[in-house]
C-alpha positions, 0 to 999 in steps of 0.5 A: 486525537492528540500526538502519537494517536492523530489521524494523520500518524493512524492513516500513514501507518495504515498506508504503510501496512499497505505497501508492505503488504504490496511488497510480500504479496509481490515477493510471493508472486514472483516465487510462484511464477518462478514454477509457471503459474503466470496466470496468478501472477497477471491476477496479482499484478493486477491488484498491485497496480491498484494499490500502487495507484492510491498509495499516490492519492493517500499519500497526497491525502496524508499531507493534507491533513498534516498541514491541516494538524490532523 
C-alpha cells in the first residue's frame, strides 16, 4: 500500500473510530446513570476498560510499523 492507503495510515484511523466509539458509548453511559441504570453502566465500564487497555497495545503497534514504513 502506498501514501495515504498504507497499513499504518488504515490501522490508526481504525484505532481512532475505536476510541471515538469509546468516547460516544461513555457519553451514553454517563446519561443513563443520570436515570439509575447503574448496572448498565458497571457492564459498560467494563467494556471500556478493555478497549482503554488495547488502545495502549495498538498504538505501540502502530509505531512499529511506522518505522518499519508500513
Amino acid at each position: 500500500m502506498s501514501g495515504k492507503y498504507s497499513l499504518s495510515d488504515l490501522l490508526e484511523r481504525m484505532c481512532e473510530n475505536q476510541l471515538a466509539l469509546e468516547e460516544a458509548l461513555m457519553e451514553l453511559t454517563l446519561e443513563r446513570e443520570k436515570h439509575g441504570l447503574s448496572d448498565a453502566g458497571n457492564n459498560v465500564r467494563g467494556a471500556l476498560f478493555v478497549i482503554g487497555e488495547n488502545a495502549g497495545f495498538i498504538k505501540q503497534g502502530l509505531a512499529k510499523l511506522r518505522t518499519n514504513g508500513l
